[in-house]
MARNU-739314 format. One record per residue (C-alpha): residue number from 1; residue in one letter; x, y, z. Coordinates in steps of 0.001 Angstrom, whole numbers, padded with zeros to 6 digits, always signed. Last residue first. Layout:
% MARNU-739314
+-----+---+---------+---------+---------+
:   k : r :       x :       y :       z :
+-----+---+---------+---------+---------+
: NUM : a :       X :       Y :       Z :
...
+-----+---+---------+---------+---------+
***
This chain:
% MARNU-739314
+-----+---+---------+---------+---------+
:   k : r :       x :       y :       z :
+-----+---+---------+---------+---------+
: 150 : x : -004228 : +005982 : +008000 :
: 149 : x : -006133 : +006807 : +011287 :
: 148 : x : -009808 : +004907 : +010721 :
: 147 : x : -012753 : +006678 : +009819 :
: 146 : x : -016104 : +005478 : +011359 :
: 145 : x : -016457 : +008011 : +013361 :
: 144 : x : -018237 : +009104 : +017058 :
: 143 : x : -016702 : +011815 : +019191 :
: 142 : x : -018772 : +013493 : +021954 :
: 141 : x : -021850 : +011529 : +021617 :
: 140 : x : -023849 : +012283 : +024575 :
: 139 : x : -026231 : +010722 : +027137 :
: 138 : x : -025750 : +007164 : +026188 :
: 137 : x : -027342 : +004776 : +028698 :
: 136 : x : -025366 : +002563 : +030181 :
: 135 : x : -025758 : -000844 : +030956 :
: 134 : x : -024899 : -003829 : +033324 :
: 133 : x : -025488 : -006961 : +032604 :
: 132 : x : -025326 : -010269 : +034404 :
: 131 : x : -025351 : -014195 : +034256 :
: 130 : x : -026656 : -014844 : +030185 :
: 129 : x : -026325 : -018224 : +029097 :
: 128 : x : -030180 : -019331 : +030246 :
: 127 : x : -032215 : -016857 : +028081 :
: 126 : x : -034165 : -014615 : +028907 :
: 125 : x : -031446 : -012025 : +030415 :
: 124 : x : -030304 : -010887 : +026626 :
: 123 : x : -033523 : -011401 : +024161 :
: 122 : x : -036263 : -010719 : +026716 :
: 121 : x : -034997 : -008688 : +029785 :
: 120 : x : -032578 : -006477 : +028300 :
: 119 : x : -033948 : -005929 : +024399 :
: 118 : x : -037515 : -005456 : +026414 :
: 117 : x : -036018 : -002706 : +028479 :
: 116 : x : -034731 : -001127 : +025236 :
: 115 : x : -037813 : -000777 : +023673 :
: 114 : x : -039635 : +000551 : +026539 :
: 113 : x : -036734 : +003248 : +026340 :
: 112 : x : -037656 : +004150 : +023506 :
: 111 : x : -036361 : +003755 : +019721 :
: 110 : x : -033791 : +001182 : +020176 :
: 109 : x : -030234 : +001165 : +019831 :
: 108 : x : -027790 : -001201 : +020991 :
: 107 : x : -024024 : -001297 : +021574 :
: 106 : x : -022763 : -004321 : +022786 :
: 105 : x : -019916 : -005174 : +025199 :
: 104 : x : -019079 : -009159 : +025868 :
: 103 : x : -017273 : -010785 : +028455 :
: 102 : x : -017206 : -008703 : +031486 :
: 101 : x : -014650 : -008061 : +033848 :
: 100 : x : -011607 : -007768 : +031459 :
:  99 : x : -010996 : -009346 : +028142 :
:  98 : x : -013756 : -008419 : +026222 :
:  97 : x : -015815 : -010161 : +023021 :
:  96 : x : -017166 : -007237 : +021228 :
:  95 : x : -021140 : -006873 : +019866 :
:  94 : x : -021840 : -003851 : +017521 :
:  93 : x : -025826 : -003010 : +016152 :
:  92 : x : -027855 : -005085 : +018588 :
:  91 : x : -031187 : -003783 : +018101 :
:  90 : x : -031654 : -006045 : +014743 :
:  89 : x : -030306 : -009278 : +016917 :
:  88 : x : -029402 : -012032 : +014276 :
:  87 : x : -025795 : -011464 : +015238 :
:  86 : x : -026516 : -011254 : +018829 :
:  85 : x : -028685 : -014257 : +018796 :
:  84 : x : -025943 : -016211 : +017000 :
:  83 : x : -022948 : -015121 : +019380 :
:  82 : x : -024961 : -016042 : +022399 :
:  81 : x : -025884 : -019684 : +020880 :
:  80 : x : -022613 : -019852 : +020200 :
:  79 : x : -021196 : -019158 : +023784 :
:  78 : x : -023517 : -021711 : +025409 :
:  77 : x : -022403 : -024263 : +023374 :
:  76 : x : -018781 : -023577 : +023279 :
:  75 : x : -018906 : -023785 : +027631 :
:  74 : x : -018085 : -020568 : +028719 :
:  73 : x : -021073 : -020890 : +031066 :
:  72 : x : -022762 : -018233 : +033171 :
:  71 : x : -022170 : -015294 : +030654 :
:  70 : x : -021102 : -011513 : +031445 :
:  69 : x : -022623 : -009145 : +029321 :
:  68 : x : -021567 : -005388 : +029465 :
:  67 : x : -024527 : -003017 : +027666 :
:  66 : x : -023645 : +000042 : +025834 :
:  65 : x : -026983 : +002149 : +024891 :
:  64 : x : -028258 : +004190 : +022729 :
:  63 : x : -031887 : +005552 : +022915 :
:  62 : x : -033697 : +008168 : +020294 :
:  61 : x : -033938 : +005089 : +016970 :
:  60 : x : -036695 : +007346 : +015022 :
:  59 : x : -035447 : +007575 : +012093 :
:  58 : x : -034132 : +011289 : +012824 :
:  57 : x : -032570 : +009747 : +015714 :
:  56 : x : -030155 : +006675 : +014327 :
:  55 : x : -028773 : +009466 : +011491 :
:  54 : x : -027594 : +006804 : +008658 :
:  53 : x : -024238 : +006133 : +007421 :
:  52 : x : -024349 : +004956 : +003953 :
:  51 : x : -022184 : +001503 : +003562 :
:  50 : x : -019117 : +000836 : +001459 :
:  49 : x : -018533 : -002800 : +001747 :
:  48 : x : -014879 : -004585 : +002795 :
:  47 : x : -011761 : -002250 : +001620 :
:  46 : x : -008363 : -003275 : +002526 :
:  45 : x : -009760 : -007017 : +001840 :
:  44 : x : -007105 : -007383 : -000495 :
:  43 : x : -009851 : -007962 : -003458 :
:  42 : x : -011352 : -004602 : -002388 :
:  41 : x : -008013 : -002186 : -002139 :
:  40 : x : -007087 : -004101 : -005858 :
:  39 : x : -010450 : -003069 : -007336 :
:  38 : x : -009845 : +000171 : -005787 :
:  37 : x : -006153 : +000762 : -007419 :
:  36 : x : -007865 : -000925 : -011040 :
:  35 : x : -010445 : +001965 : -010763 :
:  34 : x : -008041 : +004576 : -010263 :
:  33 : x : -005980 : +003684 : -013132 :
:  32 : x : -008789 : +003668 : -015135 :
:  31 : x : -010103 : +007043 : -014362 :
:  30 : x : -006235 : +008573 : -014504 :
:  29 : x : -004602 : +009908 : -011994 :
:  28 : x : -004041 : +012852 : -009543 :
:  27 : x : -005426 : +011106 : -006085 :
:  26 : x : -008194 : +014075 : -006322 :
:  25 : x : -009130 : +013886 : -010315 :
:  24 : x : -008775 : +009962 : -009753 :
:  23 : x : -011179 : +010099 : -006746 :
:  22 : x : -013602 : +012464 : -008807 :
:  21 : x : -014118 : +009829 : -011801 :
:  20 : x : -014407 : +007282 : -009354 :
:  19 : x : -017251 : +008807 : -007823 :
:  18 : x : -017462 : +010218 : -004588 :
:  17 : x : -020376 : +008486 : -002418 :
:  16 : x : -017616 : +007108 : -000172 :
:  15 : x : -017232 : +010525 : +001392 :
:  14 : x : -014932 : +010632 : +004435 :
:  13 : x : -013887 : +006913 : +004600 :
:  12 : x : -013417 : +006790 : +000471 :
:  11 : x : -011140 : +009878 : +000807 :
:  10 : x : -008804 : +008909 : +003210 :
:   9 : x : -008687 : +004765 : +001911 :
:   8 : x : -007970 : +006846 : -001964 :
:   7 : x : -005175 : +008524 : +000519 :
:   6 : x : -003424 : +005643 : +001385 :
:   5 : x : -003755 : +003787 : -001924 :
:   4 : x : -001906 : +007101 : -003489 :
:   3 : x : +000649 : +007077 : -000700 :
:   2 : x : +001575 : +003194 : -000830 :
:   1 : x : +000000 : +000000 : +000000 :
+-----+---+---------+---------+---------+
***
């Protein structure tokens, strides 16, 4: 990966709606050259989907939360069945395995606070794997992105 890579990476994190025809103008080459650069970013796995970021309140998703999960078992079983839930989960929009006190953070959103309650006592604490949670209800974003440091 060199300088010209690095900064197609820059501009595709900030606005990946740019076309390829404006990339090459900004990264100072040609349309085709640019294209074959991305194609190459994507088949390394540099580059895995480009995605619109949405605004979770103006569509009606007004709580965030981080919840820390702690299981009862760390028997395979029991951890798969947690992993599978989570993924399938629609609420449950980043789950992290943690080293640490708890095993698991997620991040979920929901669009009330009824919402969320039923996330907790339903789909995390109703079901048998599940020992404790504690969340935290996000007052504030302060510094949310998606861009990485290149």
């Amino acid at each position: 990966m060199d300088k010209i890579d690095r900064k197609l990476l820059a501009l595709l994190q900030s606005d990946a709606s740019l076309s390829n025809q404006q990339l090459a103008e900004r990264v100072h080459l040609s349309p085709s050259q640019c294209s074959r650069r991305l194609q190459r970013l994507q088949q390394d796995g540099l580059i895995e989907k480009q995605v619109a970021l949405l605004n979770a309140e103006r569509i009606g998703l007004m709580v965030e939360a981080y919840v820390m999960v702690t299981l009862t078992s760390y028997a395979r079983s029991a951890a798969a069945a947690f992993h599978e839930r989570m993924r399938e989960h629609p609420a449950v929009v980043e789950c992290c395995s943690l080293t640490g006190d708890s095993d698991y953070i997620l991040r979920v959103v929901a669009a009330n606070l009824q919402q969320f309650s039923k996330v907790v006592h339903e789909d995390l604490l109703g079901h048998g794997e599940v020992a404790n949670i504690r969340s935290s209800i996000v007052l504030d974003k302060i510094k949310r992105t998606t861009e990485l440091p290149l």
